[in-house]
SEVEX-724417 format. One record per residue: residue in one letter; y negated, z negated, x negated of N, C-alpha, C, O in turn. Coordinates in steps of 0.2 Angstrom, whole numbers, padded with zeros to 4 digits, always signed. Each point is the difference from the previous one (the first is absolute). Layout:
BEGIN
aYZXYZXYZXYZX
...
END
This chain:
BEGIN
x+0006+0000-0004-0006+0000+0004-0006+0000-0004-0001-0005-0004
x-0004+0009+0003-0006+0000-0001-0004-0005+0000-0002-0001+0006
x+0000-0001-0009-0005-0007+0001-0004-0002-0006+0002+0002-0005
x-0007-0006+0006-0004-0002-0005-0003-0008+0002-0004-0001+0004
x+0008-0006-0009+0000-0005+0001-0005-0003-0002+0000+0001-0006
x-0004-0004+0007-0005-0005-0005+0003-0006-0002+0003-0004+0003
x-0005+0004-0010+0005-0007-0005-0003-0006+0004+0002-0004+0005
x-0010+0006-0011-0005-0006+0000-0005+0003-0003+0000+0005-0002
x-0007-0011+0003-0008+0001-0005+0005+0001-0008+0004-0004+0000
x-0003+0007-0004-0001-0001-0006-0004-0003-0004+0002-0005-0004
x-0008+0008+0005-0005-0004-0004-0006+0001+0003-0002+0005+0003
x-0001-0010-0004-0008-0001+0002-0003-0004-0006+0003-0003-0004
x-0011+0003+0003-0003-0003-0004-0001-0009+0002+0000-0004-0004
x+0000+0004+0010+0002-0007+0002+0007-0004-0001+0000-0006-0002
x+0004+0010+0003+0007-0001-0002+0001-0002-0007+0004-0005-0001
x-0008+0007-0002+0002-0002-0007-0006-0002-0005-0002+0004-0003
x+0000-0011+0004-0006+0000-0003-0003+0000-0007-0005+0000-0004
x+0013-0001+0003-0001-0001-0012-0001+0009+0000+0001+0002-0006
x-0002+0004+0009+0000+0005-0003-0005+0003-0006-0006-0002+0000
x+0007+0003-0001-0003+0003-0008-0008+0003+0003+0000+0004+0004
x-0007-0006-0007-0006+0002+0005+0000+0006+0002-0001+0002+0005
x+0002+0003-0011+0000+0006+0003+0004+0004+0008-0001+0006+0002
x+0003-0011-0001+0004+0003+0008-0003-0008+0005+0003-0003+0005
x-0010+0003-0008-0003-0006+0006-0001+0002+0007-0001-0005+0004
x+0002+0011+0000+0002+0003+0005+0001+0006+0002-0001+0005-0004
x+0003-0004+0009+0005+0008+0003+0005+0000-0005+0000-0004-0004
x+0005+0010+0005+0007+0000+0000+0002+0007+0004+0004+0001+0005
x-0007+0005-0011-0002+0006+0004+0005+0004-0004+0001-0002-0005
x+0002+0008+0008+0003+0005+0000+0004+0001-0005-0001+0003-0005
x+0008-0008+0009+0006-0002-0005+0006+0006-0003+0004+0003+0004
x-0004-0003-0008+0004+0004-0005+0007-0003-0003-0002-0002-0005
x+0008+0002+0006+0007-0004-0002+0002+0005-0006+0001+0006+0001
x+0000-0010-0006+0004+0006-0004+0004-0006+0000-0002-0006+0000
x+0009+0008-0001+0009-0005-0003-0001+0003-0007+0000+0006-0001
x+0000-0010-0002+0001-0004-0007+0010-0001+0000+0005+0000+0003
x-0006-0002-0011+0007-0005-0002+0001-0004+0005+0005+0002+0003
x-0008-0007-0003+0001-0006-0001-0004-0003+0008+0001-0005+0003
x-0005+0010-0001-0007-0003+0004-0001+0005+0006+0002+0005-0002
x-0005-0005+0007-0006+0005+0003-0007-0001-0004-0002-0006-0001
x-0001+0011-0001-0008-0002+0000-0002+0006+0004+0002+0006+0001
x-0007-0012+0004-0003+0005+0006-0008-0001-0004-0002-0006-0001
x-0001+0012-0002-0006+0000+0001-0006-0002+0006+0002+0001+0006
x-0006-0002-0006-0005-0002+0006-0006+0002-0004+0000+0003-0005
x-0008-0005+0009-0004+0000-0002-0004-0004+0005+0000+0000+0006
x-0005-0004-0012-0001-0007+0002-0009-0001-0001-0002+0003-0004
x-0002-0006+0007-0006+0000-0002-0003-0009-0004+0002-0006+0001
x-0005+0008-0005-0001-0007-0006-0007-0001+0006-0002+0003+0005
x+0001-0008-0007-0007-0002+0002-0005+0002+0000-0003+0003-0005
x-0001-0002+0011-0006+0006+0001-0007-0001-0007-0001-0006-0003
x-0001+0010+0002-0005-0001-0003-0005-0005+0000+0001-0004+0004
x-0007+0004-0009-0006-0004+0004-0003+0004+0004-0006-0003+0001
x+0006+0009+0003-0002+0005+0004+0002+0002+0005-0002+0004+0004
x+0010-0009-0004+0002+0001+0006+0009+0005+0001+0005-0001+0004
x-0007+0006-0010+0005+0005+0000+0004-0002-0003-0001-0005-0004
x+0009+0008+0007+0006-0001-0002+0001+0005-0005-0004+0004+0000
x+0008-0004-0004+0004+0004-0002+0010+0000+0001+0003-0005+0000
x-0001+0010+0001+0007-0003+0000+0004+0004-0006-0002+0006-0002
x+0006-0009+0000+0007+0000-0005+0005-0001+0000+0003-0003+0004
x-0001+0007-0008+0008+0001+0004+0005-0005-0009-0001-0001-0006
x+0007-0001+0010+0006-0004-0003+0007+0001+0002+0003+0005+0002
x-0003-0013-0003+0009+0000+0002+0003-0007+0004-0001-0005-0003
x+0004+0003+0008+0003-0004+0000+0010+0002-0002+0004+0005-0002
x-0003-0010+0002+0008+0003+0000+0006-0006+0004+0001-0006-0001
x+0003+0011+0003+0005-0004+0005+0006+0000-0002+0001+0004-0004
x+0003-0007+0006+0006+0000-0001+0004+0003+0002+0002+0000+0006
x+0001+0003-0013+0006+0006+0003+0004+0000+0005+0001+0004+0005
x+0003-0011-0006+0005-0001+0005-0004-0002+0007+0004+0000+0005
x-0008-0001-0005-0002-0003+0006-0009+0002+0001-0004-0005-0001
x+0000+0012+0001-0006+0001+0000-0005-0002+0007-0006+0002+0002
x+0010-0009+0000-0006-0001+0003-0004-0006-0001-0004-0003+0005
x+0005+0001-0015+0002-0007-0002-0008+0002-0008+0001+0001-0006
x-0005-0001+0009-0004-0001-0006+0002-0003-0004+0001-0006+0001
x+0000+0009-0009+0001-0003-0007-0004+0001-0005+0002-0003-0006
x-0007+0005+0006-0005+0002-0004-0008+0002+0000-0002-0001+0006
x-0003+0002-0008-0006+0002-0002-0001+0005-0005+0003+0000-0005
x-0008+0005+0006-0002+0004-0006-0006-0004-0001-0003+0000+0005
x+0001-0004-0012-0002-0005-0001-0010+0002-0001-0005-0004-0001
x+0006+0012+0001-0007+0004-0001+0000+0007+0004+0006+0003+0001
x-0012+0000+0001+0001+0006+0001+0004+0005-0006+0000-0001-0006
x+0004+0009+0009+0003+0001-0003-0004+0006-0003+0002+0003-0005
x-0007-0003+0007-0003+0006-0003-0008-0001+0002-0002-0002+0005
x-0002+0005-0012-0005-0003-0001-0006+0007+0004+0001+0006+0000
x-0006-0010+0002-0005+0003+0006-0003+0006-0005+0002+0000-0006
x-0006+0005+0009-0001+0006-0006-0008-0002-0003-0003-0006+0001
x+0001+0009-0004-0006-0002-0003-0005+0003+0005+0002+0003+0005
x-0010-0006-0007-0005+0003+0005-0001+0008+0001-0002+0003-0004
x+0002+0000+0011+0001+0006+0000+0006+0001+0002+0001+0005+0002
x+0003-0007-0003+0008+0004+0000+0002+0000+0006-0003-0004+0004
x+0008+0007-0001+0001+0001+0007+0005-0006+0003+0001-0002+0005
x+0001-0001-0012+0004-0009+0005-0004-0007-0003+0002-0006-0002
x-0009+0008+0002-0005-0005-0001+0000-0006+0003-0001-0005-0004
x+0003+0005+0012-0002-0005+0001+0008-0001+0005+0000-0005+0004
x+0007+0008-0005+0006-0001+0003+0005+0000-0003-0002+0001-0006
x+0009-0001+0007+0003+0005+0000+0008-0003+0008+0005-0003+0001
x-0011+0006+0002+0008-0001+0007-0001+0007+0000-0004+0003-0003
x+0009-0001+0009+0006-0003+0001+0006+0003-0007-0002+0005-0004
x+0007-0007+0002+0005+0001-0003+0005+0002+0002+0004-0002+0004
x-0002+0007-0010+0007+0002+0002+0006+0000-0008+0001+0005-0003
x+0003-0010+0003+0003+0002-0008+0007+0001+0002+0004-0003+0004
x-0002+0011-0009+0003+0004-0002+0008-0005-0005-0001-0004+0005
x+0005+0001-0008+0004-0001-0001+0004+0006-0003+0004+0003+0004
x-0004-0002-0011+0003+0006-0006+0006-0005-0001+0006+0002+0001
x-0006-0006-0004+0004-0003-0005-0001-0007+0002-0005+0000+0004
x+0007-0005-0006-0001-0006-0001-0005-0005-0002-0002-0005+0001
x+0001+0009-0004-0009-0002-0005-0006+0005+0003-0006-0002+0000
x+0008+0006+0001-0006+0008+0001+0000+0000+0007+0004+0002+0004
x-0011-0003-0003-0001+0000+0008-0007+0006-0002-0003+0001-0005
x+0002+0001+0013-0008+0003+0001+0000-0002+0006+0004-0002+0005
x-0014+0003-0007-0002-0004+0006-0004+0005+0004-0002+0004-0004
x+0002-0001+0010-0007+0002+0001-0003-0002+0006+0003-0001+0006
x-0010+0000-0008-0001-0005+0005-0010+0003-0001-0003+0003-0004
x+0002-0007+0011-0009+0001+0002-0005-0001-0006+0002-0004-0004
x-0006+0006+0004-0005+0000-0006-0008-0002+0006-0003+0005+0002
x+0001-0011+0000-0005-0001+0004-0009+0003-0004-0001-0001-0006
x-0002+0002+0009-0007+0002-0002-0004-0003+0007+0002+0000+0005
x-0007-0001-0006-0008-0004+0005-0002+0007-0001-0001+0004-0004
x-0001-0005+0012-0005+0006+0003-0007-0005+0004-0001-0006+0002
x-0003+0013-0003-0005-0003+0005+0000+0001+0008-0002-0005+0004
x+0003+0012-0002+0000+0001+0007+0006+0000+0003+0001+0000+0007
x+0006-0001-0011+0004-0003+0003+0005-0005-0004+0002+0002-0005
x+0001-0008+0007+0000-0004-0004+0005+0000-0008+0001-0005-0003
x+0003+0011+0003+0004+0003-0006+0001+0005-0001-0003+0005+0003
x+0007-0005-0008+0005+0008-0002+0006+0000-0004-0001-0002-0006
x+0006+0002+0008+0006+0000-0004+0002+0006-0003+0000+0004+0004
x+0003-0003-0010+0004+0005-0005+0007-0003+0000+0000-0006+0002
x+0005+0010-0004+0008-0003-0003-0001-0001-0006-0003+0005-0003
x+0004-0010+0000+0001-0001-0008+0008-0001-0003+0004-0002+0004
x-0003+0003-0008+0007+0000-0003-0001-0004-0006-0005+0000-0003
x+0012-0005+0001+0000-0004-0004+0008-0001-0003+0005+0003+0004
x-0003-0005-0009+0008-0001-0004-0001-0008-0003-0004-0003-0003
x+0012+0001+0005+0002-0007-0003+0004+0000-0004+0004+0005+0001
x-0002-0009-0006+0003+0004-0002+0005-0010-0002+0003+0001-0005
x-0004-0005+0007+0003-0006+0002+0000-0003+0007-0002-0006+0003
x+0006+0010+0000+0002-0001+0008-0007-0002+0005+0001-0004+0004
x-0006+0008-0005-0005-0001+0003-0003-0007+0000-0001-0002+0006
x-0001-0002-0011-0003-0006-0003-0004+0002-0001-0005-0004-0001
x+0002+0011+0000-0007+0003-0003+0001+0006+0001+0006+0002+0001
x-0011+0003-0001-0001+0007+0000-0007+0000-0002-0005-0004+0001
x+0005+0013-0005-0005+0004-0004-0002+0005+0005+0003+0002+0005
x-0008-0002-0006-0001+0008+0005+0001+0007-0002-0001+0000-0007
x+0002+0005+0009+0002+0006-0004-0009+0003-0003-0001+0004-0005
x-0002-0007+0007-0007+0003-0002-0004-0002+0004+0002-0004+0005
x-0008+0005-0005-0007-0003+0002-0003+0005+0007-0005+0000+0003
x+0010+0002-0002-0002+0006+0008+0007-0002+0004+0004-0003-0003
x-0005+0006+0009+0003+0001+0006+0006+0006-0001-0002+0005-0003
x+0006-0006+0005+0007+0007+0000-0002+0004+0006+0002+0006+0000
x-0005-0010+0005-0001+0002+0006-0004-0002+0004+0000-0006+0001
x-0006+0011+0003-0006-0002+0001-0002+0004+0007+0004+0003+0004
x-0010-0005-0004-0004+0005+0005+0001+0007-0001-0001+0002-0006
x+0003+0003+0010-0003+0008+0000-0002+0003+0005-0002-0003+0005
x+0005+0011-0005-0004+0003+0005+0006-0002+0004-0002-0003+0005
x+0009+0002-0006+0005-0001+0005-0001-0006+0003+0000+0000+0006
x+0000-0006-0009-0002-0006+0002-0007-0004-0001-0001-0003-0004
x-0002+0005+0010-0008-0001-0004-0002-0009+0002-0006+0000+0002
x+0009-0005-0002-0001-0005+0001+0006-0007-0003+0006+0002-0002
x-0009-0007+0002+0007-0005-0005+0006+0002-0001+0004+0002+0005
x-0003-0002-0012+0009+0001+0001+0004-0008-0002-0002-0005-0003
x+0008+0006+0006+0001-0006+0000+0008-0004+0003+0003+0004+0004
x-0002-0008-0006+0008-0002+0004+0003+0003-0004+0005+0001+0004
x-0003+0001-0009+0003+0004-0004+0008-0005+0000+0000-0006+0000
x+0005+0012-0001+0007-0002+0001+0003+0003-0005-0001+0006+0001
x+0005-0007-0008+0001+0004-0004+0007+0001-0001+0002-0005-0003
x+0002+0009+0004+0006+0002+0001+0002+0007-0007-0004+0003-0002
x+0011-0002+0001+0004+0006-0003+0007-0002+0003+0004-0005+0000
x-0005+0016+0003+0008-0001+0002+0001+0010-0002-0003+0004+0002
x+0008-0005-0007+0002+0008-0001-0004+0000-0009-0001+0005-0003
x+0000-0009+0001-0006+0001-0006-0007+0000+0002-0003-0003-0005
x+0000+0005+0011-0006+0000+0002-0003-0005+0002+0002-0004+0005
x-0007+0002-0008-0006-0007+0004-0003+0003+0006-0004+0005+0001
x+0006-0009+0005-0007+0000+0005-0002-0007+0000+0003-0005-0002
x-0008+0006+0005-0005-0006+0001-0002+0003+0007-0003+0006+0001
x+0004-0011+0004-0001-0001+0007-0009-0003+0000-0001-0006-0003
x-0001+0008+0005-0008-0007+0002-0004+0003+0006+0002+0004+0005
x-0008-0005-0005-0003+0000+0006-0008+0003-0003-0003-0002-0005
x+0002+0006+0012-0007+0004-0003-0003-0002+0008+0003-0001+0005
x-0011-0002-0009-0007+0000+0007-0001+0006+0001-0001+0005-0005
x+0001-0004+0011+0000+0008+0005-0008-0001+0003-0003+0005+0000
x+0000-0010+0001-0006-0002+0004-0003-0007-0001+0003-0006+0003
x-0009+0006-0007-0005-0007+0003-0001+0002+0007-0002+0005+0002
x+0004-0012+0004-0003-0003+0004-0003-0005+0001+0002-0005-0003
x-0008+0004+0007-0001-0006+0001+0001-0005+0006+0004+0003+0004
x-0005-0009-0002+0002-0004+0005-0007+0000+0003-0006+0003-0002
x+0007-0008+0008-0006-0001+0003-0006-0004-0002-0005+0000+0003
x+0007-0005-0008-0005-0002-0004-0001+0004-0008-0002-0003-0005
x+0006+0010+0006-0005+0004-0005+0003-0001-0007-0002+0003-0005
x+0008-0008+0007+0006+0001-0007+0004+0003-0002+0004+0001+0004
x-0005+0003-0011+0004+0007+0000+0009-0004-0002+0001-0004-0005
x+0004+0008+0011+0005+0002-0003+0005+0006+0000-0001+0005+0003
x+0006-0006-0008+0003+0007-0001+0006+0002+0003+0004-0004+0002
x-0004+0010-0003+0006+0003+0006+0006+0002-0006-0002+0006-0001
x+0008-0008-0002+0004+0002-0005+0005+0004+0005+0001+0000+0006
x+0004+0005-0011+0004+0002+0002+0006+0001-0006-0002+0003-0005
x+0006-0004+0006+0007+0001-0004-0001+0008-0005-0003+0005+0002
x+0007-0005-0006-0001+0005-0005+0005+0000-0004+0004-0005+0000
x-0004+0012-0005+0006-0002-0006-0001+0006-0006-0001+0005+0002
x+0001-0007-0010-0002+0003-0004+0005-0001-0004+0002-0005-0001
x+0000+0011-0004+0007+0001-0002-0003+0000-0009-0006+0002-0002
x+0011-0004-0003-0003+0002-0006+0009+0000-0007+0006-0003+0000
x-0010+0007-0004+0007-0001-0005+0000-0004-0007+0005-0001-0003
x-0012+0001+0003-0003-0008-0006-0004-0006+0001-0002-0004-0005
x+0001+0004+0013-0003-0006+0000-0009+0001+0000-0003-0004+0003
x+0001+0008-0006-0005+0001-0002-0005+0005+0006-0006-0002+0003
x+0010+0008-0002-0001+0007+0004+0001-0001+0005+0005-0003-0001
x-0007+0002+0007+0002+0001+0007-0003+0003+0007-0005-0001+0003
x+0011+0006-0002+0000+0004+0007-0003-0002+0005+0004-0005+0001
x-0008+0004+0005+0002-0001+0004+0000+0004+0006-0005+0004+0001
x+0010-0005+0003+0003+0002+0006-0008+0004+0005-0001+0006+0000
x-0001-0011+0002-0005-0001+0003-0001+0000+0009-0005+0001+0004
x+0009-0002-0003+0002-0002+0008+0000-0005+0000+0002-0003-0005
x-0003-0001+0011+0003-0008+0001+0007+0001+0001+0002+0005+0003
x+0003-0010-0004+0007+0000+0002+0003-0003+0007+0005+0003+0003
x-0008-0008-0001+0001-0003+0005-0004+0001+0007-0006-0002+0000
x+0008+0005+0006-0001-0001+0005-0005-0006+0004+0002-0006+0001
x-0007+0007+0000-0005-0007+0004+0004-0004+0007+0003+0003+0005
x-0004-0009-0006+0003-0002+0006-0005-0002+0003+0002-0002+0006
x-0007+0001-0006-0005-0003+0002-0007+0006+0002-0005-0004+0002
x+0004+0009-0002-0003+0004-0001-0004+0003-0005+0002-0004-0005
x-0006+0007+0003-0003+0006-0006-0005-0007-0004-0001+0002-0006
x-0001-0008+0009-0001-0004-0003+0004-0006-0002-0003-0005-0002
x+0009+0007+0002+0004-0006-0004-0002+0001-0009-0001+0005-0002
x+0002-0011+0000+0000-0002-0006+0007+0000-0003+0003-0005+0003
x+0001+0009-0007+0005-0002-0003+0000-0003-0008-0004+0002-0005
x+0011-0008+0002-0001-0001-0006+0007-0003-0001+0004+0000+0005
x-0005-0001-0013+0007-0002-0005+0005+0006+0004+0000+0000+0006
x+0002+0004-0007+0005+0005-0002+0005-0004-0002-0002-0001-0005
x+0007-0002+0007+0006-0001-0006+0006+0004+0001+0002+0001+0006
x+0001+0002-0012+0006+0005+0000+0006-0004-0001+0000-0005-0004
x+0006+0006+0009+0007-0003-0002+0006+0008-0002-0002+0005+0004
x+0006-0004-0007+0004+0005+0002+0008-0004+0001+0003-0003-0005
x+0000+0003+0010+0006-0001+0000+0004+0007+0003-0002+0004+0005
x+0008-0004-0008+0006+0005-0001-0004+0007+0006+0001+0003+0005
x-0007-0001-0011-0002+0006+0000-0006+0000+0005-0002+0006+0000
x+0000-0010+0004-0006+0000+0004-0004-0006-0002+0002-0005-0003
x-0009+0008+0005-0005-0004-0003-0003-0003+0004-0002+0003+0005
x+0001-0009-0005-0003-0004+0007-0008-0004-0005-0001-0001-0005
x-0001+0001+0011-0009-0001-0001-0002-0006+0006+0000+0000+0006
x-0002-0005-0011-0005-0007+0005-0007+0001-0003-0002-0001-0006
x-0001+0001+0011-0007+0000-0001-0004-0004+0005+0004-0004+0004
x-0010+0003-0004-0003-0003+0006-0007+0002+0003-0004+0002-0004
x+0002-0002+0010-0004+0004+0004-0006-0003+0002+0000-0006-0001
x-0003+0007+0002-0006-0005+0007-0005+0004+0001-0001+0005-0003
x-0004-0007+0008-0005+0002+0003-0007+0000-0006+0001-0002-0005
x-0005+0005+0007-0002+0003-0008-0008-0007+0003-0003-0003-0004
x+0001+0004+0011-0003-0005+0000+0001-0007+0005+0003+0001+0005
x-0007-0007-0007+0003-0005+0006+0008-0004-0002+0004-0002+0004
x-0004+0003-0010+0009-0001-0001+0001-0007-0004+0005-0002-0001
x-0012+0000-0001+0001-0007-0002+0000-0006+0006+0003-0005-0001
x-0006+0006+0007-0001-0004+0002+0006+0002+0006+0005-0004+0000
x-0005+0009+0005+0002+0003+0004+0008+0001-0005+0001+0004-0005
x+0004-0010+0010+0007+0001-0003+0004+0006+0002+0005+0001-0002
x-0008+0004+0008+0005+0007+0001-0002+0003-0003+0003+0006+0001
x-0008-0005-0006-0002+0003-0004+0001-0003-0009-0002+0004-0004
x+0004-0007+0003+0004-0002-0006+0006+0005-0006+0001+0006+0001
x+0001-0009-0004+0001+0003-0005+0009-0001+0006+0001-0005+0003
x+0004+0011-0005+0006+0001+0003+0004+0001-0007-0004+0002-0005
x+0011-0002+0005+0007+0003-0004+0001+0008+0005+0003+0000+0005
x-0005+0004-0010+0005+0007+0003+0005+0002-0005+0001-0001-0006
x+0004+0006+0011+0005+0001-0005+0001+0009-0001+0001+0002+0006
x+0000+0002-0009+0002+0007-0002+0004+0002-0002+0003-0005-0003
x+0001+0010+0004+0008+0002-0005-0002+0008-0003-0003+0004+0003
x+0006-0004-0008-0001+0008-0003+0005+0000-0004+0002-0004-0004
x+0001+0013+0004+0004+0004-0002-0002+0000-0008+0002-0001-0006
x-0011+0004+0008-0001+0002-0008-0008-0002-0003-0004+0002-0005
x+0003-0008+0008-0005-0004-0003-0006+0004+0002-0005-0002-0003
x+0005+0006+0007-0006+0006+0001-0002-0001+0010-0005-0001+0003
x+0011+0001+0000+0001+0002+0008+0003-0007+0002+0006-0001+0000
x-0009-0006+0003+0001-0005+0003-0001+0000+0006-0005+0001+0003
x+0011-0003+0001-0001-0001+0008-0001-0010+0000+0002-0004-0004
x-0005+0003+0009-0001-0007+0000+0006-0001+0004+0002+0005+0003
x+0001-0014-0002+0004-0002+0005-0004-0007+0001-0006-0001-0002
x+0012-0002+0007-0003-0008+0003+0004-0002-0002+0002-0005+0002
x-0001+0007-0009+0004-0006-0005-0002-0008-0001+0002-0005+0002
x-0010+0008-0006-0003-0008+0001-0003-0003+0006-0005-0004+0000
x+0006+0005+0006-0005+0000+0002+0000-0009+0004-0005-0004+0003
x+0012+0002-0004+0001-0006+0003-0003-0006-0003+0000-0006+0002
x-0003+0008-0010-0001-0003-0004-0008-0002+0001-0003+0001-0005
x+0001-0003+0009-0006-0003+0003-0004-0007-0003+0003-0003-0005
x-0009+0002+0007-0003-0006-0001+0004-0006+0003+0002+0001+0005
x+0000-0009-0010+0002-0004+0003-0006-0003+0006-0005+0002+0000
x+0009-0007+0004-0002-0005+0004-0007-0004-0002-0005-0002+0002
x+0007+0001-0006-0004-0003-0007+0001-0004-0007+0006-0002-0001
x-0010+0002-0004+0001-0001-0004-0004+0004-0006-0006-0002+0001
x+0008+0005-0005-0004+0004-0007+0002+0006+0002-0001+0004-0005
x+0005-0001+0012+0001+0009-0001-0002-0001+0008+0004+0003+0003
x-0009-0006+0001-0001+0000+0006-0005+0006+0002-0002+0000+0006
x+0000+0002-0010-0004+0004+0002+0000+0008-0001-0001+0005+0004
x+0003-0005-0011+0003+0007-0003+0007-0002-0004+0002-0005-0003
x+0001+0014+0003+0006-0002-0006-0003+0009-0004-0002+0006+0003
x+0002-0007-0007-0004+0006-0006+0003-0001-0006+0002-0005-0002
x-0002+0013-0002+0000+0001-0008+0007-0001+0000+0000-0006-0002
x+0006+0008+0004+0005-0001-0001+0006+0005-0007+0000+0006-0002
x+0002-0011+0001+0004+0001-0009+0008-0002+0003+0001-0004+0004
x+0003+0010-0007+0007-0001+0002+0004+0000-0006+0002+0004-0004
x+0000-0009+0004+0006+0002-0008+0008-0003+0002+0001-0004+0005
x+0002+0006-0009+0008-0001+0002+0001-0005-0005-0003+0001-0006
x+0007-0006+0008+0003-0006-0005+0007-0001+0001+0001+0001+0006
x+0006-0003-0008+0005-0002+0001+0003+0003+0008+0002-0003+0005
x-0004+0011-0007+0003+0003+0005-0004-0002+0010+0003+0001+0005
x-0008-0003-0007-0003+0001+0007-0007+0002-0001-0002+0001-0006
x-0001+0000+0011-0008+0003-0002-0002-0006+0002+0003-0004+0003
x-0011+0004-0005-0004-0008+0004-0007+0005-0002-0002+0004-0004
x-0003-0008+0010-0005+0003+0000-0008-0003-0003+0002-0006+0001
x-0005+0006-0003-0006-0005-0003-0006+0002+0004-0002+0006+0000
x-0003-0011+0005-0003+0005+0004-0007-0008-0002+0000-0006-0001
x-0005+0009+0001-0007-0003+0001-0003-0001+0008-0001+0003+0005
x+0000-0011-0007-0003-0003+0009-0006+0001+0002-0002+0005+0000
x+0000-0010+0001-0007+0001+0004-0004+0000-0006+0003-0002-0005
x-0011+0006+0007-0003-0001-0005+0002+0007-0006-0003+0001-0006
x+0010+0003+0009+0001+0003-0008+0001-0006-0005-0003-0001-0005
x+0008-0002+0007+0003-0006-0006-0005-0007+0000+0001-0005-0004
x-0006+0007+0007-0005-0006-0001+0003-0008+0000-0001-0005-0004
x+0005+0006+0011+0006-0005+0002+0004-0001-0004+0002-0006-0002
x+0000+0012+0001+0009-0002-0003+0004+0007-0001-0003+0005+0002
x+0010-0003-0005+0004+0007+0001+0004-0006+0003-0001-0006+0000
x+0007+0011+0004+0005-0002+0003+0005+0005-0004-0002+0005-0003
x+0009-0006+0001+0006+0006+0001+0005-0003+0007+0001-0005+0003
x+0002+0012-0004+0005+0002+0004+0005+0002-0002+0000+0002-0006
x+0006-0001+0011+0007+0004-0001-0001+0008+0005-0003+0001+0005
x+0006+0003-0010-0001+0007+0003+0008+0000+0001+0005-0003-0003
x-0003+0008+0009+0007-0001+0002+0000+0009+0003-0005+0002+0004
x+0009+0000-0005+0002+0008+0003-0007+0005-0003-0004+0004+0004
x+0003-0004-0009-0004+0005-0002+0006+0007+0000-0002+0004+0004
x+0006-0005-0007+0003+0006+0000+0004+0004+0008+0004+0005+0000
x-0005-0009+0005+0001+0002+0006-0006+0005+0003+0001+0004+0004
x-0005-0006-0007-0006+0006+0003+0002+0006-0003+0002+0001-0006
x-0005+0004+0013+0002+0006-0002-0007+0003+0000-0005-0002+0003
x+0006+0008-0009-0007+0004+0000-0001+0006+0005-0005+0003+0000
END
């Protein structure tokens, strides 16, 4: 039977208050790679706002127990990768994350590069980064963006998902289609799912169509892309919401959708996730978002962010019958 269980909170910043300052709060867009020995779920976390006010966020590590991942055993004691210099396109961020796992020691990261706007209040690039000590630290591959604004995507790129299958790198992420504003005149963005192909990491194709179907209409917001493949189909969790009114207005909130494809190009949506709803209450009572799927000990489990975009807390899950869905 198809189904998608929720464990527990994992982690919250209240939950755990000896954490290391750099992860002084949120708990955003979790990333699981399986290790030896451990799970390390990357996250990204915000230290203490400035004297101005402004956050920045950072991204890290916690890490769980293999035998049992729903059991915090660890801290990354520092962020893992250092902010860019003035001017650079990850100045003032780097969410969201996605790392790649080569080898045991050899990870890639890629992940948001944040910049301060005036008329509207960002800009994100993809940046790319290598560990080369099980993701304890990461270098950046250089002082620019792999992947940016163009004429095909002329607004944030972002959400980046970094995936090889066949020898070839995609990288899934999310392109702004449209500044909107709200009715007090607050601009936000309309993302849509996307996908760019490359064969050094460096060069990158992209597609230029969105991948996923709107469930909500020409104004939904779609983010996090994440790729799974089992026995030859590729399944995709993403998450959706109203592009305005969705903070406070819970039908308009962040949702789990789910995709299937043959060839990473042509996705039909199902009502896979769809059971997979806000609790009653609690730290996911509002939204479930940014979801992360990895397989452990021959089952899948799901890693999803609560209210707040992690503000609260992440939750995991058990995934059951992925390979029942048909494309």
């Amino acid at each position: 039977m198809a189904k998608i269980t929720k464990l527990c909170c994992l982690y919250s910043s209240s939950k755990f208050p000896g954490r290391p300052a750099w992860m002084h709060s949120f708990s955003q867009a979790p990333n699981a790679i399986v290790l030896e020995d451990r799970v390390r779920l990357f996250i990204c976390c915000r230290p203490e706002p400035d004297p101005s006010g402004m956050y920045i966020s950072r991204f890290g590590y916690i890490d769980l127990g293999k035998d049992d991942p729903t059991k915090v055993i660890g801290f990354s004691p520092t962020a893992a990768l250092a902010l860019g210099q003035a001017g650079e396109f990850d100045e003032f961020g780097t969410y969201p994350v996605s790392v790649y796992k080569e080898n045991s020691q050899r990870l890639i990261a890629a992940y948001g590069g944040w910049t301060r706007c005036r008329s509207v209040p960002f800009d994100i690039s993809i940046g790319l980064a290598i560990s080369n000590n099980a993701g304890k630290t990461f270098q950046r591959f250089g002082s620019g963006p792999i992947l940016t604004k163009s004429l095909l995507d002329p607004f944030v790129i972002t959400s980046p998902k970094l995936r090889k299958y066949n020898g070839k790198w995609y990288l899934f992420y999310t392109c702004g289609t449209e500044w909107i504003t709200d009715k007090n005149g607050r601009p936000e963005i309309i993302y849509k799912i996307k996908v760019a192909t490359s064969n050094d990491l460096l060069n990158w194709k992209r597609d230029g169509d969105p991948l996923i179907e709107t469930r909500l209409g020409k104004d939904e917001a779609q983010a996090c892309p994440d790729v799974v493949q089992i026995n030859g189909k590729f399944h995709m969790f993403y998450c959706y919401r109203r592009s305005l009114d969705f903070r406070k207005n819970l039908e308009g909130t962040y949702r789990i959708g789910h995709a299937i494809s043959k060839d990473l190009y042509h996705w039909k949506t199902t009502s896979f996730a769809d059971d997979l709803t806000p609790s009653s209450d609690g730290f996911d009572n509002e939204m479930v978002a940014y979801p992360n799927v990895f397989e452990l000990n021959n089952n899948f489990f799901l890693i999803y962010a609560g209210n707040g975009n992690g503000r609260e807390g992440i939750g995991i899950a058990k995934v059951v019958g992925l390979d029942d869905v048909e494309v």
